[in-house]
C-alpha positions in Angstrom: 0.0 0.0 0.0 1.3 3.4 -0.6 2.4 5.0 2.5 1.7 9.4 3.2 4.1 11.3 5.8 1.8 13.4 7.9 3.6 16.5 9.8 1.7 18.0 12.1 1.6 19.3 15.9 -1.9 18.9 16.4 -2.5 15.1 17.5 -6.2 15.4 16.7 -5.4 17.0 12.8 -2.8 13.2 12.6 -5.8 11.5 13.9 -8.3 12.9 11.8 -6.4 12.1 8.2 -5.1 8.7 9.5 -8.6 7.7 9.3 -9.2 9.4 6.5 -6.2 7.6 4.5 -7.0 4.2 6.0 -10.4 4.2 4.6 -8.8 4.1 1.2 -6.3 1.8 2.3 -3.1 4.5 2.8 -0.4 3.8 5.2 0.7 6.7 7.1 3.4 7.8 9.2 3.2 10.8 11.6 5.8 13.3 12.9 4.9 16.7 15.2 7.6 18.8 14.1 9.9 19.8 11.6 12.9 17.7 13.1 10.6 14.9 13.4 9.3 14.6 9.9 13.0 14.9 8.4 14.5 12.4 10.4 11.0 9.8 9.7 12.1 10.6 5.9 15.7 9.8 6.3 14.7 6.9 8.4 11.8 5.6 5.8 13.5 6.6 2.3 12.0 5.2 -0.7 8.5 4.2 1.0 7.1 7.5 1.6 5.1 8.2 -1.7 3.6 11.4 -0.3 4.1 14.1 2.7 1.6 15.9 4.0 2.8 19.3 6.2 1.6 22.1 8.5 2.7 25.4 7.7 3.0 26.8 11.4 4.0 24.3 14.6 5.1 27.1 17.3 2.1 28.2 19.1 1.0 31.9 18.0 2.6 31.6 15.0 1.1 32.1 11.8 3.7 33.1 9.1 4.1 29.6 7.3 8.0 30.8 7.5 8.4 26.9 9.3 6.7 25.2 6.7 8.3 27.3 4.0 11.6 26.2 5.4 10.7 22.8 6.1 9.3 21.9 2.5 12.4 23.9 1.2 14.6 21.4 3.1 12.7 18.2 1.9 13.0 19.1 -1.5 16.3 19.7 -1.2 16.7 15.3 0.0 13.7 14.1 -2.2 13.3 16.6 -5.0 10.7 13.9 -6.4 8.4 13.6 -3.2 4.9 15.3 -3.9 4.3 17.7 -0.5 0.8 18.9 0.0 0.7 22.4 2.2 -1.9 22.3 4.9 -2.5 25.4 7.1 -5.0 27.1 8.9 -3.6 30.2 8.1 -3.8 30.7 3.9 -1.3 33.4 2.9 -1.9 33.5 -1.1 1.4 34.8 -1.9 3.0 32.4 0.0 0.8 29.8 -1.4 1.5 30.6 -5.1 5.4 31.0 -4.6 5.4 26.8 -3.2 3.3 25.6 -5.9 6.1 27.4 -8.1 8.4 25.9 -6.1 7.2 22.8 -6.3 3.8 21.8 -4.0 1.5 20.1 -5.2 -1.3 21.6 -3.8 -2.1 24.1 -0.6 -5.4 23.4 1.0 -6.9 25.1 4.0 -8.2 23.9 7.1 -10.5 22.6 7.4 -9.9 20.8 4.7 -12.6 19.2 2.1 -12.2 15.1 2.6 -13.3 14.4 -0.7 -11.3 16.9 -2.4 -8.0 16.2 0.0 -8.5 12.3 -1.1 -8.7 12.9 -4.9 -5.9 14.8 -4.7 -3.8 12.7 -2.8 -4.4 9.6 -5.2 -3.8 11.6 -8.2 -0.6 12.1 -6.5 0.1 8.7 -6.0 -1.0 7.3 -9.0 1.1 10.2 -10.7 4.5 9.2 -8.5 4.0 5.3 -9.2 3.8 6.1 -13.1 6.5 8.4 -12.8 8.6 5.5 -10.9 8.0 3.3 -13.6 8.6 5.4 -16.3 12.3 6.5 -14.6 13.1 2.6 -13.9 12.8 2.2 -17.5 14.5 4.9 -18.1 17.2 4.1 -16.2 17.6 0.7 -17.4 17.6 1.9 -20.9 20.4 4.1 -20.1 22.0 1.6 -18.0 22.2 -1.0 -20.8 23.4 1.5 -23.6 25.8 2.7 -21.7 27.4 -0.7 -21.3 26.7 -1.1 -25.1 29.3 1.5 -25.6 32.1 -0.6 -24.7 31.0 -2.9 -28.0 31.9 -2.2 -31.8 28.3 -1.7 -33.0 29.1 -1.4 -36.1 27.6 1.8 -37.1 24.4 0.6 -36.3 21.2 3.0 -35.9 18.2 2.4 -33.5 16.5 3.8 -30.8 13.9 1.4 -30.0 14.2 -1.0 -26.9 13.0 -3.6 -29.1 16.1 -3.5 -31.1 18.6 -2.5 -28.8 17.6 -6.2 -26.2 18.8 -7.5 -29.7 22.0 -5.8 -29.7 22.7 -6.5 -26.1 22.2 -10.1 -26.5 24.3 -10.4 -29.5 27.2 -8.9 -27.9 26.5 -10.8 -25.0 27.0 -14.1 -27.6 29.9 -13.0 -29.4 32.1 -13.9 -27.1 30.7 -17.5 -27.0 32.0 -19.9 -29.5 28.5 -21.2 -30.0 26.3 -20.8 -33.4 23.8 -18.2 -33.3 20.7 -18.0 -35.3 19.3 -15.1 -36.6 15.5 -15.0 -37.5 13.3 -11.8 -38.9 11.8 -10.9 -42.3 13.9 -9.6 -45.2 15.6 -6.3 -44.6 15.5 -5.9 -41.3 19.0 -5.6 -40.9 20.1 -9.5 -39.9 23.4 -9.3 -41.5 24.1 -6.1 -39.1 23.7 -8.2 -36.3 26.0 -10.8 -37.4 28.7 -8.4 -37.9 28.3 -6.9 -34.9 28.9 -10.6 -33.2 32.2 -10.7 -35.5 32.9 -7.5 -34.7 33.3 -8.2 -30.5 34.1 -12.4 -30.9 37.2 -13.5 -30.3 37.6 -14.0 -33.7 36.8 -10.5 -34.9 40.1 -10.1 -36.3 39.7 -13.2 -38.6 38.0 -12.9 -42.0 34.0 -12.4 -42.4 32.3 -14.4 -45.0 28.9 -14.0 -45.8 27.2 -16.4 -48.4 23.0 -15.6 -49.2 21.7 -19.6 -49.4 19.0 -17.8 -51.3 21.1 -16.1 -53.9 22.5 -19.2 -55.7 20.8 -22.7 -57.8 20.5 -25.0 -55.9 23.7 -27.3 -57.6 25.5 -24.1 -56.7 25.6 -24.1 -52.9 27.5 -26.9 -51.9 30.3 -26.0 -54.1 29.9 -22.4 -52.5 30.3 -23.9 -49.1 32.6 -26.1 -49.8 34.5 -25.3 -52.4 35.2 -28.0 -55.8 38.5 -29.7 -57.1 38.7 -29.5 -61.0 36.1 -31.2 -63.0 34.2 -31.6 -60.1 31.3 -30.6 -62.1 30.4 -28.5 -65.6 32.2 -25.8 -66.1 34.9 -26.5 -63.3 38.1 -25.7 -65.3 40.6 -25.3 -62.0 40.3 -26.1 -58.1 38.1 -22.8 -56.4 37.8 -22.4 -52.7 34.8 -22.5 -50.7 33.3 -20.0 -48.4 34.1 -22.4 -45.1 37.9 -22.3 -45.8 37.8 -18.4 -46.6 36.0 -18.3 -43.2 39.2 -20.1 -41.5 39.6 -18.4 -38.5 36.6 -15.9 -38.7 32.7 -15.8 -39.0 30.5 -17.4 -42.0 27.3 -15.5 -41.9 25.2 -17.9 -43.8 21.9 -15.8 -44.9 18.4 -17.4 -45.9 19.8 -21.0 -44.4 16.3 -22.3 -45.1 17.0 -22.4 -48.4 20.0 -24.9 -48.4 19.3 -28.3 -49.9 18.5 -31.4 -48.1 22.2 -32.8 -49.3 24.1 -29.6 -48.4 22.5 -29.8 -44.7 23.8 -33.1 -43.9 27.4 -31.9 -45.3 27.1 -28.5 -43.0 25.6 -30.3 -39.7 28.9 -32.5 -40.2 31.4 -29.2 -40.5 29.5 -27.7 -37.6 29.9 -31.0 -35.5 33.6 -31.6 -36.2 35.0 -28.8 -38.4 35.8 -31.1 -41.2 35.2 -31.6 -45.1 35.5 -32.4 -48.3 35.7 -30.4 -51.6 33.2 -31.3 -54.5 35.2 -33.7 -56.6 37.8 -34.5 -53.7 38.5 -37.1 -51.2 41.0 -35.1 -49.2 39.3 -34.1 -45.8 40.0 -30.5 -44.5 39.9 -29.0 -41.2 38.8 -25.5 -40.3 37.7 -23.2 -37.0 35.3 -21.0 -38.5 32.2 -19.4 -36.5 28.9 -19.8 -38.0 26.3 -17.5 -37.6 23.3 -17.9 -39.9 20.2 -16.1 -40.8 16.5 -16.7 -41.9 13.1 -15.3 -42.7 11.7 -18.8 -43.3 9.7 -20.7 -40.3 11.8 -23.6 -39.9 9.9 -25.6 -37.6 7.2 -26.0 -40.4 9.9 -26.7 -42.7 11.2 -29.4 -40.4 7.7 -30.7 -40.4 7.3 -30.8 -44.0 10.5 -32.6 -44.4 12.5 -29.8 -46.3 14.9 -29.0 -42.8 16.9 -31.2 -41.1 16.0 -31.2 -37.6 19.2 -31.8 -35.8 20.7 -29.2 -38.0 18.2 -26.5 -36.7 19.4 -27.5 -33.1 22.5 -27.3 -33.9 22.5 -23.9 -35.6 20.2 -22.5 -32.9 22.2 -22.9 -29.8 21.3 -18.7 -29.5 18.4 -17.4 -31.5 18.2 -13.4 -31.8 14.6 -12.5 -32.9 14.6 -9.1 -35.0 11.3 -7.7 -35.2 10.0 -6.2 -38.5 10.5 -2.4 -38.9 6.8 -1.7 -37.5 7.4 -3.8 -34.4 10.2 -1.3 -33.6 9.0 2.4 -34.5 11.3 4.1 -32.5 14.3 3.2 -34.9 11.8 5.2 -37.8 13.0 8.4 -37.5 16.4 8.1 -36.2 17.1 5.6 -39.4 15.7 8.2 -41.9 17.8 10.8 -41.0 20.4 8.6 -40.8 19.7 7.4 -44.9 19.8 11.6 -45.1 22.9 12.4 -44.1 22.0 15.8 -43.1 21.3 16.6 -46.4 18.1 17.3 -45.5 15.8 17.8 -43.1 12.2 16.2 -42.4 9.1 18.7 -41.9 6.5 17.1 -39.3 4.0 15.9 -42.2 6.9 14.0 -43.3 7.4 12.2 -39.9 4.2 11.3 -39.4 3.5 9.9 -42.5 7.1 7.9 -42.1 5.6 6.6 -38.2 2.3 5.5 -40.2 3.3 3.7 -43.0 3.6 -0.4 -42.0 6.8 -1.0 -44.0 6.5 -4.2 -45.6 10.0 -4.1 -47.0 11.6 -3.0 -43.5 14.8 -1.1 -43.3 15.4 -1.8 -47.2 12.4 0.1 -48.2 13.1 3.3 -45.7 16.2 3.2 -47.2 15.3 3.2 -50.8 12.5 5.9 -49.7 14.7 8.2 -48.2 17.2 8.0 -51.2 14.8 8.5 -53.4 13.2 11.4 -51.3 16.5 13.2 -50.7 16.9 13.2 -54.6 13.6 14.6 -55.7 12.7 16.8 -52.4 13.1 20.5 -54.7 14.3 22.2 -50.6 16.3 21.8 -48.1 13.2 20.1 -46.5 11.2 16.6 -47.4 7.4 16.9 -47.1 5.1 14.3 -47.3 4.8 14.1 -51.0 8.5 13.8 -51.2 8.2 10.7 -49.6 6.2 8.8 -52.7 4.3 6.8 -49.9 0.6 5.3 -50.9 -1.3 7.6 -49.7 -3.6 5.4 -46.8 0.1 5.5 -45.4 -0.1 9.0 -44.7 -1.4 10.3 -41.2 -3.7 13.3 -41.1 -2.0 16.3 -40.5 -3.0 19.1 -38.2 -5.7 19.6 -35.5 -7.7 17.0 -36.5 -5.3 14.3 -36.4 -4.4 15.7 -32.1 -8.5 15.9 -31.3 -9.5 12.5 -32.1 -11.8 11.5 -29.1 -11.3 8.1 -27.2 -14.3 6.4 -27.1 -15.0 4.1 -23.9 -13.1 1.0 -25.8 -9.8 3.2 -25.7 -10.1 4.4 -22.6 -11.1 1.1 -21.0 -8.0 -0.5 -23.2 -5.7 2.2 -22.2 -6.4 1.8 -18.9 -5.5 -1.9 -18.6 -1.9 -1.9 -20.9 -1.3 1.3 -17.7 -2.3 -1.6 -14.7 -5.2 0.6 -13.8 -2.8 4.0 -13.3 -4.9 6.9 -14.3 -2.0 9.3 -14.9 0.1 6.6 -16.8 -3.0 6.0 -19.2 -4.0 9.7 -19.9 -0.6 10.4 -21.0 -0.6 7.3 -23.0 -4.4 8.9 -24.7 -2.9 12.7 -24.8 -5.0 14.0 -22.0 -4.7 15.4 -18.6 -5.7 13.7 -15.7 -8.3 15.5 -15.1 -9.7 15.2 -18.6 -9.6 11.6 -18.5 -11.8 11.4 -15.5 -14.4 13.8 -16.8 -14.8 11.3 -20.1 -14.5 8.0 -17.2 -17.7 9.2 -15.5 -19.2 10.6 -18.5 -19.2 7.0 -20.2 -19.3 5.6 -16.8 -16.4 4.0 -16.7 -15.4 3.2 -12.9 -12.0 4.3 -11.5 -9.4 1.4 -11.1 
């Protein structure tokens, strides 16, 4: 339960709000003066969600100069603590100079119960979204700060989505274990397996990357492999194969799916022992090569049907990294379009919204080829939406009535659920004040959580 400091020197005022609060199941703590209440903070720390003070606590005084100097000194130790002012004594000057300060509110005694409560859990509600929101906040911060101490390769994002990616591929590299990399075409897998080369402790060895996809079928093997002469039409001389260029490095083996039956049971024998034979060749060779491999195929239902092998997939996915499409990580939108920019140009706000609406079937690729295409054509030094060549369902509606869209009692009700029933947490996530969401609640008659 959330806990409330209550300073006061009048027992029976303590009293009187500890009831209060334990009707609406509040904890409270209570101190009767200023030295009191700061050592109960110091003492409590973290669990004090909310303080409420007197303004005066020597008798026949009624300046407020001991509460001003009280709530001056616990915002100096808990800058983040809401402080409601409570005095019998209202001073409006004073009043309006801590609520610029920092109060949250400055009610008079006797105070109105139901508007004293309201406030109070809007306060708490606000603090335990606000708590949330810095945790993440934190741990997003946390984590790309250690990122920094990884070659990322250049690589562009902004989107937690992405970056757990990126932390759990350098968190891999330094394994000498195969990773798999799943997600549709161009969403940037190849990226990611450079960026395990790139901090392996192989990354000064050689990366090889062969596209299973790319290549017939009667092609891949000798690709992999390599051939002696003659080993089959059009084999004049002896070529090497992408596993002994890979010796002592990485083979990034994209669209693996699409290998053939016969060049799975040759690769799940390499990855096994690090040994094989040339097309056309009896000679065995032996090579150390890290294989990281890609797909956008769903291998289990291609083990089902009998095209996979299945102790190959196991073996190539001793680490999987997922990499959502492009729409499952809007956040790396923008950043990667100004990035494809160069700072050529610049994007007006049409232009990003349209950008953060389209769903991006072709992924990174297609932002790419958008922006390059864009940047070329755009007649400024600025790309509006037209620049953009986008179809035009893809494009948001601009303006006023694009901001004044009205929630009906499905959003509400849905945004209140994803926000674990905190009213602040899901009237930011709608665009509206507090207070505005709980005049459209109990119009629509929608309970509060």
């Amino acid at each position: 339960m959330p806990t409330v400091l209550i300073i006061d020197d009048n027992a029976a005022i303590a009293i009187a709000l500890e009831v209060l609060f334990s009707l609406h199941d509040i904890d409270t703590l209570r101190a009767a003066s200023p030295e009191e209440g700061l050592a109960a903070l110091d003492r409590a720390g973290a669990t004090v969600d909310l303080v409420i003070q007197d303004m005066n606590f020597t008798a026949d005084t009624t300046s407020g100069e001991e509460g001003v100097a009280l709530f001056r000194a616990i915002r100096k130790r808990h800058p983040d603590l809401p402080v409601i002012l409570l005095t019998a004594w209202t001073h409006l000057d004073a009043a309006v100079d801590l609520i610029k300060a920092g109060a949250a509110d400055y009610l008079a005694k006797p105070w109105n119960d139901q508007r004293l409560i309201a406030t109070v859990k809007n306060l708490l509600e606000l603090g335990q979204a606000n708590r949330v929101l810095r945790q993440r906040l934190q741990g997003e911060l946390r984590q790309r700060r250690e990122l920094e101490q990884y070659d990322l390769r250049g690589m562009v994002w902004r989107d937690p989505a992405t970056e757990r990616v990126i932390h759990l591929a350098c968190q891999v590299a330094r394994a000498d274990v195969p990773v798999l990399i799943s997600g549709p075409n161009g969403t940037g897998k190849e990226r990611i397996a450079e960026i395990i080369q790139a901090n392996s402790p192989v990354r000064d060895g050689p990366f090889v990357v062969l596209n299973c996809g790319a290549l017939p079928a009667e092609l891949i093997e000798a690709e992999l492999f390599g051939a002696d002469a003659g080993a089959y039409t059009g084999a004049s001389k002896a070529r090497e194969g992408k596993f002994e260029a890979a010796d002592g490095g990485t083979l990034f083996l994209d669209e693996i799916g699409n290998l053939p039956l016969a060049g799975q049971m040759k690769l799940l024998r390499v990855l096994e022992t690090g040994r094989f034979e040339r097309l056309g060749s009896n000679r065995e060779r032996q090579v150390q090569v890290r294989v990281v491999s890609a797909t956008n195929a769903d291998l289990p239902a291609m083990i089902r049907a009998g095209t996979f092998r299945e102790d190959l997939y196991y073996r190539l996915n001793v680490i999987e990294l997922k990499l959502p499409p492009l729409a499952g990580r809007p956040g790396d939108i923008l950043p990667l379009a100004r990035h494809f920019l160069g700072g050529a140009k610049t994007l007006r706000a049409d232009a990003e919204a349209a950008l953060l609406a389209h769903p991006w079937p072709g992924n990174v690729r297609e932002l790419k080829n958008v922006m390059a295409r864009a940047r070329l054509l755009a007649a400024g030094s600025e790309i509006g939406v037209a620049d953009l060549g986008l179809p035009p369902a893809a494009v948001a509606p601009a303006g006023p009535a694009a901001t004044d869209a009205e929630p009906d009692r499905d959003a509400i009700s849905q945004a209140l659920a994803r926000a674990n029933g905190v009213v602040a947490q899901a009237a930011a996530d709608l665009g509206l004040s507090r207070q505005a969401l709980y005049r459209r609640m109990e119009r629509l008659g929608i309970g509060r959580p």
